[in-house]
VEXDREN-2710 file (C-alpha; in Angstrom, 1 decimal):
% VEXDREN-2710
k/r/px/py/pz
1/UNK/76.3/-88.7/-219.5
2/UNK/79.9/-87.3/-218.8
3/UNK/79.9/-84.9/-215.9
4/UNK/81.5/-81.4/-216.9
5/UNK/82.7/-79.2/-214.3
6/UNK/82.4/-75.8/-214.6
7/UNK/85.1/-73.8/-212.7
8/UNK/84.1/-70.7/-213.8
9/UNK/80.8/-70.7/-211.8
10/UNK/81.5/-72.5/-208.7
11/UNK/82.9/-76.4/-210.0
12/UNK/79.0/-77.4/-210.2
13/UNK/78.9/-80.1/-211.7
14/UNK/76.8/-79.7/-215.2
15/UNK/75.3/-82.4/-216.0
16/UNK/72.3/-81.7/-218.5
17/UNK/70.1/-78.7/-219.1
18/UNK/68.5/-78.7/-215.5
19/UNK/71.8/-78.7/-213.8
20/UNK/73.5/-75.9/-216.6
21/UNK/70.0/-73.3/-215.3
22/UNK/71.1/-74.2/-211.8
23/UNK/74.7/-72.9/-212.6
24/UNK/73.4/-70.0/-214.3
25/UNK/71.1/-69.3/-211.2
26/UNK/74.1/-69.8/-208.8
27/UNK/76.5/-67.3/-211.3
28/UNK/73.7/-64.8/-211.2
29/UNK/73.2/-64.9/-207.2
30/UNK/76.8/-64.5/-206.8
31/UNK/77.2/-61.6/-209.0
32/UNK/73.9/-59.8/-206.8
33/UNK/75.5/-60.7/-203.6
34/UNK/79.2/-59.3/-204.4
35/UNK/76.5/-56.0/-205.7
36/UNK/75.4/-56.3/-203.0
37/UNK/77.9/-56.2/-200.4
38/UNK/80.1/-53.9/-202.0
39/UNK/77.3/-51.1/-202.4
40/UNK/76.7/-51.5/-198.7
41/UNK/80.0/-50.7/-197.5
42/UNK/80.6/-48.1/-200.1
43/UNK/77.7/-46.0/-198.9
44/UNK/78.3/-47.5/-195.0
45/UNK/80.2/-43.9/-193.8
46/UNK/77.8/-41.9/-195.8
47/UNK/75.7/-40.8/-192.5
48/UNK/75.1/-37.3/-193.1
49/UNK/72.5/-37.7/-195.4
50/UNK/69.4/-38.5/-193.0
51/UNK/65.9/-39.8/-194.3
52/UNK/62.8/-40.2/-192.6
53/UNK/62.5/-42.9/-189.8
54/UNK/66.4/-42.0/-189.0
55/UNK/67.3/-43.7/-191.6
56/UNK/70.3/-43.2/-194.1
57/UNK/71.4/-43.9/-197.9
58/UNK/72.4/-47.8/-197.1
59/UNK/69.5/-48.8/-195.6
60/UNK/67.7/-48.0/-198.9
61/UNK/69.8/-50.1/-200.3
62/UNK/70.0/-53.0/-197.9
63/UNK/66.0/-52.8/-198.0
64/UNK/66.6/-53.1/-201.9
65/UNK/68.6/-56.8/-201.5
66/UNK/67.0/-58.3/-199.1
67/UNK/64.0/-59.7/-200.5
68/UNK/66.3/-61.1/-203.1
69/UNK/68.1/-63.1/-200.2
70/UNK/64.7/-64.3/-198.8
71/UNK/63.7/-65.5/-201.5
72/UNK/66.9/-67.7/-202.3
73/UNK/66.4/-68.9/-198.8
74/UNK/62.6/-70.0/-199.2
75/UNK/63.9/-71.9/-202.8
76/UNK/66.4/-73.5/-200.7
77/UNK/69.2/-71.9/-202.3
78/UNK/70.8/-71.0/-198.8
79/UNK/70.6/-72.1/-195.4
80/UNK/69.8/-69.6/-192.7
81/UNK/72.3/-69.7/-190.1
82/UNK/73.5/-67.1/-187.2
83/UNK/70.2/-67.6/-184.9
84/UNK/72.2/-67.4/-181.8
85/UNK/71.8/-64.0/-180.7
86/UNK/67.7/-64.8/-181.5
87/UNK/66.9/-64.7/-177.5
88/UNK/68.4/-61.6/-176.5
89/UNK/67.5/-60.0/-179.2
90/UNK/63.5/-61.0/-178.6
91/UNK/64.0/-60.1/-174.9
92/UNK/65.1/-56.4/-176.2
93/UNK/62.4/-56.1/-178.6
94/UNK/59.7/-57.0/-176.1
95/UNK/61.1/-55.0/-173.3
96/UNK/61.0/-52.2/-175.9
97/UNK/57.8/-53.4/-177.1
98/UNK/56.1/-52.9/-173.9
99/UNK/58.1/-49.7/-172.8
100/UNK/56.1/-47.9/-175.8
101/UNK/52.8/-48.3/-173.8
102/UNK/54.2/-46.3/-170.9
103/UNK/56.6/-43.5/-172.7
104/UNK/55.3/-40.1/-173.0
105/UNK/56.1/-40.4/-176.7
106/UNK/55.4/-43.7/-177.7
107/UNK/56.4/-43.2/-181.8
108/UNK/60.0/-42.1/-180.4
109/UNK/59.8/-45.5/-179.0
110/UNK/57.8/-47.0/-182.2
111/UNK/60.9/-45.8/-184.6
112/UNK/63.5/-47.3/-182.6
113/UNK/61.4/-51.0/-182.4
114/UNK/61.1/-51.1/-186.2
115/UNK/65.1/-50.1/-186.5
116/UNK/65.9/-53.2/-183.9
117/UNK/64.2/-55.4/-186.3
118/UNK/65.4/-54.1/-189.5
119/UNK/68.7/-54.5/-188.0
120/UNK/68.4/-58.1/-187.0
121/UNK/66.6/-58.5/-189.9
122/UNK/70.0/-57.8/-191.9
123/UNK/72.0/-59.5/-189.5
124/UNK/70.6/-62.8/-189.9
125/UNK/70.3/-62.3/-193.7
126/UNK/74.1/-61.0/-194.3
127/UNK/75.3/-64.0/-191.9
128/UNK/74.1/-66.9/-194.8
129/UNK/75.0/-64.5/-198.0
130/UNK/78.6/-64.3/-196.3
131/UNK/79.1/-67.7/-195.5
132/UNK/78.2/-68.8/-199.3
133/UNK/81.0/-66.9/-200.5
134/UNK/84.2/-68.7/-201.2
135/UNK/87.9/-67.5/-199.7
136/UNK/88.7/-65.1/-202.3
137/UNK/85.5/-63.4/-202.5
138/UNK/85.2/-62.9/-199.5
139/UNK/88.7/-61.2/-198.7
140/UNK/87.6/-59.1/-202.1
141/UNK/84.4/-57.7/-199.9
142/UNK/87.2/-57.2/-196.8
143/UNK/89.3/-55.6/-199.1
144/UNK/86.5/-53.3/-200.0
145/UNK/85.6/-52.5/-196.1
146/UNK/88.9/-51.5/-195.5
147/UNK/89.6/-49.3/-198.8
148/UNK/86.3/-47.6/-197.5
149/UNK/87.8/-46.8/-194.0
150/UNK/91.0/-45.4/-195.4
151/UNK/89.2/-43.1/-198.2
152/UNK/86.9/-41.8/-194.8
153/UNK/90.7/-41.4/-193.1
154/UNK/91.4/-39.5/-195.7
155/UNK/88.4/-37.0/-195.0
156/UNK/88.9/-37.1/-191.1
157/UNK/92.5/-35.9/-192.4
158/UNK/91.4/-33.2/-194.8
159/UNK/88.7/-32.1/-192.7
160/UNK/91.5/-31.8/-189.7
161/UNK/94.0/-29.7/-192.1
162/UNK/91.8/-27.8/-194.3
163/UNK/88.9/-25.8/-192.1
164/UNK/88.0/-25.1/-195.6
165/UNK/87.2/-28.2/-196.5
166/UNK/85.8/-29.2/-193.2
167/UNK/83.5/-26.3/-193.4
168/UNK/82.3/-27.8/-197.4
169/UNK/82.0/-31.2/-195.8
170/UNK/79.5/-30.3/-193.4
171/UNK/77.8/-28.2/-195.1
172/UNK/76.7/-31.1/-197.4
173/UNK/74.8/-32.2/-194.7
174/UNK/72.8/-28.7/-193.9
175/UNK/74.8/-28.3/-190.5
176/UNK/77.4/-25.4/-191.0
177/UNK/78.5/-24.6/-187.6
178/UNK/81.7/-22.2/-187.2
179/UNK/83.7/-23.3/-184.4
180/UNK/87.6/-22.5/-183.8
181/UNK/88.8/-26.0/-182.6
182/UNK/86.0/-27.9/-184.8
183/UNK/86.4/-32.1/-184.3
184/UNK/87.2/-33.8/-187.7
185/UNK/83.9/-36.0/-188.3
186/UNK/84.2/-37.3/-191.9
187/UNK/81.2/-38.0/-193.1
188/UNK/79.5/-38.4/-190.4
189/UNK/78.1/-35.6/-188.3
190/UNK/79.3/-36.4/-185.1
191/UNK/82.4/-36.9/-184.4
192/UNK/82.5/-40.0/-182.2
193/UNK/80.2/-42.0/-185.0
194/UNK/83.4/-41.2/-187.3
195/UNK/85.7/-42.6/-184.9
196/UNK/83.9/-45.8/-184.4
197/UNK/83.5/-46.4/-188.1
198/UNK/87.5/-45.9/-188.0
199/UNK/87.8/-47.8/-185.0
200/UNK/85.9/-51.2/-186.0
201/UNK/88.1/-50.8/-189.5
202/UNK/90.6/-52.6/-188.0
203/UNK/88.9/-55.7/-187.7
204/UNK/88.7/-56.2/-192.1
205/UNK/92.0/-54.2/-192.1
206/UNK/93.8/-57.4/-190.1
207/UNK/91.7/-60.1/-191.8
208/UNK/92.5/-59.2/-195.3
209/UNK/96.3/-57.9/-194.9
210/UNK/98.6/-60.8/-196.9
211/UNK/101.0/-60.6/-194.0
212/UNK/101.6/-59.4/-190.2
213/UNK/104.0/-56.8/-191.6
214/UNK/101.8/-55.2/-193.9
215/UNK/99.1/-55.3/-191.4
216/UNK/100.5/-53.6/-188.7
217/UNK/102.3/-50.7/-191.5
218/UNK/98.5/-50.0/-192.8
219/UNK/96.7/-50.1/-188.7
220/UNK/99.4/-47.6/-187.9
221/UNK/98.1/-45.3/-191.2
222/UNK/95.0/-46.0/-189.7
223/UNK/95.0/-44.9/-186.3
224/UNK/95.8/-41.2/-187.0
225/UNK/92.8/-41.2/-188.8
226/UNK/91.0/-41.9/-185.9
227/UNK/92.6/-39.8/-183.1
228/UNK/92.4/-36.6/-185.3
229/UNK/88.6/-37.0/-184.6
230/UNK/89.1/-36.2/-180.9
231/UNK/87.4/-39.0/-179.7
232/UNK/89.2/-39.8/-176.1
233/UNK/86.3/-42.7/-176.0
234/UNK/87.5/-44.5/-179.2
235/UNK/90.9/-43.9/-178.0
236/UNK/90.8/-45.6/-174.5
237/UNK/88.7/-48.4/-176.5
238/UNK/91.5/-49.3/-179.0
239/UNK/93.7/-49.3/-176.0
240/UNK/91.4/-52.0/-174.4
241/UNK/91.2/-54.1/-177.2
242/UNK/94.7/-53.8/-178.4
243/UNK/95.6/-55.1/-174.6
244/UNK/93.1/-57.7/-174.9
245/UNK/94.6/-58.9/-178.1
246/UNK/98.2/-59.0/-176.8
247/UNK/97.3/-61.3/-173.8
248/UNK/95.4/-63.5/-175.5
249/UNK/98.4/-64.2/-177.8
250/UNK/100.7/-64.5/-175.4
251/UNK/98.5/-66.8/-173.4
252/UNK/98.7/-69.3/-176.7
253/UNK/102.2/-69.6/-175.8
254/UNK/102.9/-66.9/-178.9
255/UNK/105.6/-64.8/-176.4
256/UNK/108.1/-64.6/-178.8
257/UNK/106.0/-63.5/-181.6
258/UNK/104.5/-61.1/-179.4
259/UNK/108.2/-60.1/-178.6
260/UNK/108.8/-59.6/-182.0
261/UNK/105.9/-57.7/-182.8
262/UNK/106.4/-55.2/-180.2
263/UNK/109.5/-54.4/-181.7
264/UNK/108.3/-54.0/-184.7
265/UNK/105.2/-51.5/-183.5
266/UNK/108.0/-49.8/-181.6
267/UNK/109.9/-48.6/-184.7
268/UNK/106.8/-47.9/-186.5
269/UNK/105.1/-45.7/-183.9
270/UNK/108.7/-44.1/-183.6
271/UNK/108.5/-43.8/-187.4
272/UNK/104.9/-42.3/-187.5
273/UNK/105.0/-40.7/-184.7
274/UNK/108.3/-38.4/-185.6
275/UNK/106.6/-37.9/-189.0
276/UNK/103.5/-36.8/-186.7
277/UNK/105.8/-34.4/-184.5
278/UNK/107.3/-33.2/-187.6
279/UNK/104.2/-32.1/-189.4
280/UNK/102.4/-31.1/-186.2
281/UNK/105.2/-28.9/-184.7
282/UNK/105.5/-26.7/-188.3
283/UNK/102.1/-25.2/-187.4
284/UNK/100.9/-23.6/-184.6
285/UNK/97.4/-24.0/-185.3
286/UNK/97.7/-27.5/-186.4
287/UNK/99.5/-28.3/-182.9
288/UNK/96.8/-26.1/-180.8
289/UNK/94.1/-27.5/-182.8
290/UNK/95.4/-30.7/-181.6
291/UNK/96.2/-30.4/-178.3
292/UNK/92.2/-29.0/-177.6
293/UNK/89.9/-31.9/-179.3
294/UNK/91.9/-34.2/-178.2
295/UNK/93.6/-32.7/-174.2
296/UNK/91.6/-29.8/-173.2
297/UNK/88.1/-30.7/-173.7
298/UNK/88.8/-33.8/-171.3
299/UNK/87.5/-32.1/-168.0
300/UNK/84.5/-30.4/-169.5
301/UNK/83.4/-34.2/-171.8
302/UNK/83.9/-35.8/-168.4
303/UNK/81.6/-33.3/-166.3
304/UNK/78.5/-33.2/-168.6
305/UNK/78.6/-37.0/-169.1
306/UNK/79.1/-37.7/-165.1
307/UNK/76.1/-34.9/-165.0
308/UNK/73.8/-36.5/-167.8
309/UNK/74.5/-39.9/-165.9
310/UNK/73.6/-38.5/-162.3
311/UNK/70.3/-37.1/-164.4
312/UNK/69.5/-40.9/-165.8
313/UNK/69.8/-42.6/-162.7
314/UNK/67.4/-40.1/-161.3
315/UNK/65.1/-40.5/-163.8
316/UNK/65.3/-44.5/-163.3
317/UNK/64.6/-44.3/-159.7
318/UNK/62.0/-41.7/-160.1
319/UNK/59.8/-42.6/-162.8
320/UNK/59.1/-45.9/-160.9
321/UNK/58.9/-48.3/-164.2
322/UNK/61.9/-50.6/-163.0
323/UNK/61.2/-53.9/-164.8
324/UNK/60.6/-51.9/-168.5
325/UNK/61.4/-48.3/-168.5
326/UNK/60.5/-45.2/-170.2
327/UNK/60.7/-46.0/-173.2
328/UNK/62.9/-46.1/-176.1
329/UNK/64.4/-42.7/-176.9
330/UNK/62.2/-41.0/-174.3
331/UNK/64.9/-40.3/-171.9
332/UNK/65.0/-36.4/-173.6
333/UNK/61.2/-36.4/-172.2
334/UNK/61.7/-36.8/-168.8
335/UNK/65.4/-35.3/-168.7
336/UNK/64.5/-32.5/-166.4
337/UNK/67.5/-30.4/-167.5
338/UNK/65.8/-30.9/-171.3
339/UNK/69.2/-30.4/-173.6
340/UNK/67.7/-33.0/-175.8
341/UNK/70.6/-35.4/-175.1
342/UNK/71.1/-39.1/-174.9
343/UNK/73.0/-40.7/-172.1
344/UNK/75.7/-42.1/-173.8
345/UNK/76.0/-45.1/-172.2
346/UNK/74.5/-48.0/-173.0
347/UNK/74.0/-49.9/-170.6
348/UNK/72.4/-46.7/-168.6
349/UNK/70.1/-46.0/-171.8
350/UNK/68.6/-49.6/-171.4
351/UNK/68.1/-49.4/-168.2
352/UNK/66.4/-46.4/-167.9
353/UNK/64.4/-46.4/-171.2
354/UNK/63.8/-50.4/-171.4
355/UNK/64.2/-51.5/-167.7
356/UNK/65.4/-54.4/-165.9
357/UNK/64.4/-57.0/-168.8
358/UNK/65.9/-54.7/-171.5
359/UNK/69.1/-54.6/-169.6
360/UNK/69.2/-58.2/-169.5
361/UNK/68.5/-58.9/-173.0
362/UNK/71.6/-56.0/-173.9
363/UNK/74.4/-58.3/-171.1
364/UNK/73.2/-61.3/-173.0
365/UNK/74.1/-60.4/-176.4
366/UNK/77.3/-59.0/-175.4
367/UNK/78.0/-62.1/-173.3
368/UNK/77.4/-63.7/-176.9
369/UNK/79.2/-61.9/-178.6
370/UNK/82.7/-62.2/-176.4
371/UNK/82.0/-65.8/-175.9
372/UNK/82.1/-66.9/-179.6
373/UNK/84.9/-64.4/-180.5
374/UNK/86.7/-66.5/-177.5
375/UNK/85.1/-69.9/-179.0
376/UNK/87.0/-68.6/-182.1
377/UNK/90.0/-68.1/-181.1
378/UNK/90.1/-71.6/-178.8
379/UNK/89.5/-73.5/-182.2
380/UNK/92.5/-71.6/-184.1
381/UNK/94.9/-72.6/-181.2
382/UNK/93.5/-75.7/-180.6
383/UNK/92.8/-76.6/-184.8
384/UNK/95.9/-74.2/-186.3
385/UNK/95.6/-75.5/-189.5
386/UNK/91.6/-74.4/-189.5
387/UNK/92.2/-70.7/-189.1
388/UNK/94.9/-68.7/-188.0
389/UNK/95.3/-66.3/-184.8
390/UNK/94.1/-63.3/-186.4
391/UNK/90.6/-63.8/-185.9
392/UNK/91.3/-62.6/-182.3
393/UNK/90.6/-59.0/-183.7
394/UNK/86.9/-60.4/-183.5
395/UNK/87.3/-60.2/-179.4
396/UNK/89.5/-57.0/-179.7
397/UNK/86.8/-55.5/-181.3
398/UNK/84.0/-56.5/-179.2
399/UNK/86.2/-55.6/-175.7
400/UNK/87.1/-52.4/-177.4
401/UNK/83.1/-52.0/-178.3
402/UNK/82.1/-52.6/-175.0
403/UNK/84.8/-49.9/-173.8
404/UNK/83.6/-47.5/-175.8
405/UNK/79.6/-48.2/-175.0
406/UNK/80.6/-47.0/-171.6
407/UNK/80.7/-43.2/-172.7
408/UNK/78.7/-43.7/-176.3
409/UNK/75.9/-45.7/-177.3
410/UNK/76.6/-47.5/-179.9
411/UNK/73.7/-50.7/-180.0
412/UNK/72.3/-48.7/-183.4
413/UNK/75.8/-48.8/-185.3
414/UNK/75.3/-50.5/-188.7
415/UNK/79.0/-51.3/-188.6
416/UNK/78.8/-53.1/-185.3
417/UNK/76.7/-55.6/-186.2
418/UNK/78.6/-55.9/-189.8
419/UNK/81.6/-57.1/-187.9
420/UNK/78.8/-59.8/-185.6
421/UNK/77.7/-61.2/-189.1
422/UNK/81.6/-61.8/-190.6
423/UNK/82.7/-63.4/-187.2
424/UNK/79.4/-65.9/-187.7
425/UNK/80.0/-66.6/-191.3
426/UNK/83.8/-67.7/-190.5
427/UNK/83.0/-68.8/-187.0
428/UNK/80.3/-71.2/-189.2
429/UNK/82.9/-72.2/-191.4
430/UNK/85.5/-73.2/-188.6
431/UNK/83.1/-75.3/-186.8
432/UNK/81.4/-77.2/-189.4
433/UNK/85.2/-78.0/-190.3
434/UNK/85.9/-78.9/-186.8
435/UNK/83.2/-81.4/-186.3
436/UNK/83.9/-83.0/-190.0
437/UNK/80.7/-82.5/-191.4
438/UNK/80.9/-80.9/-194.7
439/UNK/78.4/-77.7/-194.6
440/UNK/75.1/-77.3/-196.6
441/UNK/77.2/-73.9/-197.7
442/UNK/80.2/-74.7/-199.4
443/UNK/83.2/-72.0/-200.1
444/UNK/84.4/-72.6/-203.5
445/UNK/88.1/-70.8/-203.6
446/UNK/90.6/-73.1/-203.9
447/UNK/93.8/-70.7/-202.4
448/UNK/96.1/-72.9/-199.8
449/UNK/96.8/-69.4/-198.2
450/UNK/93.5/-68.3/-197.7
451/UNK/92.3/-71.9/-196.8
452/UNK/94.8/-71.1/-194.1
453/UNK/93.1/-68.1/-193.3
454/UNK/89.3/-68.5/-193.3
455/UNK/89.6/-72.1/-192.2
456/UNK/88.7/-73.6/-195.4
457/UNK/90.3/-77.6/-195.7
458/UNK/90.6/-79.1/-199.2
459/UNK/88.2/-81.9/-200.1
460/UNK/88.8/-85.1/-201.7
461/UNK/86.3/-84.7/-204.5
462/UNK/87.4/-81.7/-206.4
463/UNK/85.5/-78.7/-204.2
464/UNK/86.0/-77.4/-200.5
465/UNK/84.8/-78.0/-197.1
466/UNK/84.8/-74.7/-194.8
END
């Protein structure tokens, strides 16, 4: 029998009945996962809608695809990849696990267990439905993420001009508040949630931009959007991993394009920044509204956290449950102050609500996650024609995450461990290429610029090899 291929659906290769159901199978998938991923980061910023168990509209709709997935994976369809953060993770969920038998309100504890899991749960499912998808689909779903961050810009901006509107947009969420010099949240309903949503948008901002000029035009529309939140934490983490990015490409012996790019930042922030000035300076409430969220709340953020800290270690030492804490979320119940805060720090949080062995599980799956975004960016310098410097926003974002866990907690983000499941699908990709195996999970675009990008290398028999 000739073999047919149909491009349209992959270039499987139809050869009779069997094989044409296995193409419409594969077409079908496809068009669920693409679903799929786009409703997830359409309803991603939409946190100020809250359902029971904490939970918000796109975990319904995660829940809703993942059976789906799992059941492509038991048919064989896919190949479950991404187990590498499986160790810490267990040690977290079994330090949290047995901190619920000693916390004065074990379903505080209870609630945040079954989130962990659901979380991981995703992770490892998103890592093989990302890897499956070719070049060009996948820079569509990047495209998405970052159209997302910019339309939530666009609120942070509104919300900042217009008290109006700020004043409509949280009311949406049942939590009209009337404050003078209110913080810009979007659509979340705090402030610093908005800012890390903004702040981790850089990473599918720099992967999907067609060019280095581009890129760095739209991250400097983008980072207004997050400083007009007030957030001095996300501001001193972009700082961190901007810094962390610059030396790493001049360390790959990039000085003159990191010449050149400074120079080119320098106009632009010139550029913006006059425009900022400009727009700022015409209004005196705009300029004093400014100068408060972001300058004169500094001393009085800095006291209560250094306050709430002293308070945690206290409770750490005192409570005399070193190896596994309180309990999850139980902090609030033996805070003897009571203001029904959390600690905002993560590290602290851990160690005073899931011990010794839940601190240890949290530094291993950081140390994870910095070591692959550095594995990554070893293979593009030492395999340039498998990927292309870029995907050093990867360890920008995770410095800049581990910056900003030092005055927030941000473990719980849904966003944070989005950006962990792309950097395993394309750290996947680049290593199967680098050992010259061809994958059991095959992109199927066939774009020499995108090849470039994702580290995707042509193969000899009509498909390609990640």
């Amino acid at each position: 029998m000739t073999i047919q291929w149909d491009w349209r659906n992959g270039q499987i290769p139809l050869t009779g009945p069997i094989d044409r159901l296995e193409a419409g199978q594969a077409s079908w998938l496809r068009r669920i996962t693409m679903i799929w991923l786009a409703g997830t980061l359409a309803l991603l910023p939409l946190d100020f809608v809250k359902l029971p168990l904490n939970m918000i509209p796109v975990d319904v709709w995660i829940l809703m695809g993942l059976p789906i997935f799992w059941l492509s994976f038991i048919r064989g369809k896919q190949q479950i990849i991404g187990l590498s953060y499986a160790v810490p993770m267990w040690i977290i969920l079994v330090a949290s696990f047995l901190s619920i038998f000693v916390a004065p309100a074990p379903k505080n504890g209870f609630i945040v267990v079954l989130k962990e899991v659901y979380a991981f749960v995703w992770f490892i499912t998103l890592i093989p439905v990302l890897a499956t998808l070719n070049a060009r689909d996948l820079r569509r779903i990047l495209v998405v993420w970052s159209g997302m961050v910019f339309l939530h810009g666009l609120v942070i901006v509104g919300q900042f001009l217009s008290p109006t509107f700020w004043r409509l947009t949280i009311s949406l969420a049942g939590n009209l508040r009337e404050f003078e010099y209110y913080r810009p949240s979007g659509l979340f309903v705090n402030a610093n949630s908005a800012a890390f949503f903004q702040l981790l948008g850089f990473v599918p901002l720099m992967l999907a931009s067609p060019s280095k000029k581009v890129a760095m035009i739209l991250g400097f529309l983008l980072l207004p959007t997050m400083l007009l939140t007030g957030s001095m934490g996300a501001t001193v983490a972009f700082m961190a991993g901007l810094t962390v990015a610059v030396m790493v490409i001049s360390l790959s012996g990039r000085l003159a394009l990191i010449i050149k790019i400074i120079g080119q930042l320098t106009i632009i922030i010139l550029l913006l920044g006059g425009l900022l000035y400009f727009v700022v300076s015409q209004n005196q409430r705009y300029q004093d509204h400014f100068e408060r969220i972001l300058i004169g709340r500094s001393e009085r953020s800095s006291e209560g956290r250094f306050g709430l800290w002293q308070r945690g270690v206290d409770a750490f030492l005192d409570q005399n449950v070193l190896l596994w804490g309180v309990g999850p979320e139980n902090f609030r119940e033996v805070d003897p102050a009571r203001t029904d805060n959390q600690l905002h720090n993560d590290f602290l949080a851990f160690s005073v609500e899931r011990g010794l062995l839940g601190t240890l599980g949290l530094v291993l799956f950081a140390t994870l996650a910095v070591s692959r975004a550095t594995y990554m960016v070893l293979i593009c310098h030492k395999y340039p024609e498998r990927g292309r410097l870029v995907v050093v926003v990867f360890l920008a974002a995770f410095v800049a995450t581990i910056v900003e866990s030092l005055t927030h907690q941000t473990f719980h983000f849904r966003e944070l461990w989005l950006v962990l499941a792309f950097q395993e699908a394309m750290l996947f990709k680049m290593t199967t290429s680098e050992s010259g195996v061809e994958p059991a999970i095959r992109p199927l675009n066939r774009s020499p610029r995108l090849r470039r990008e994702f580290g995707v290398q042509p193969d000899v028999t009509g498909g390609d090899v990640a």
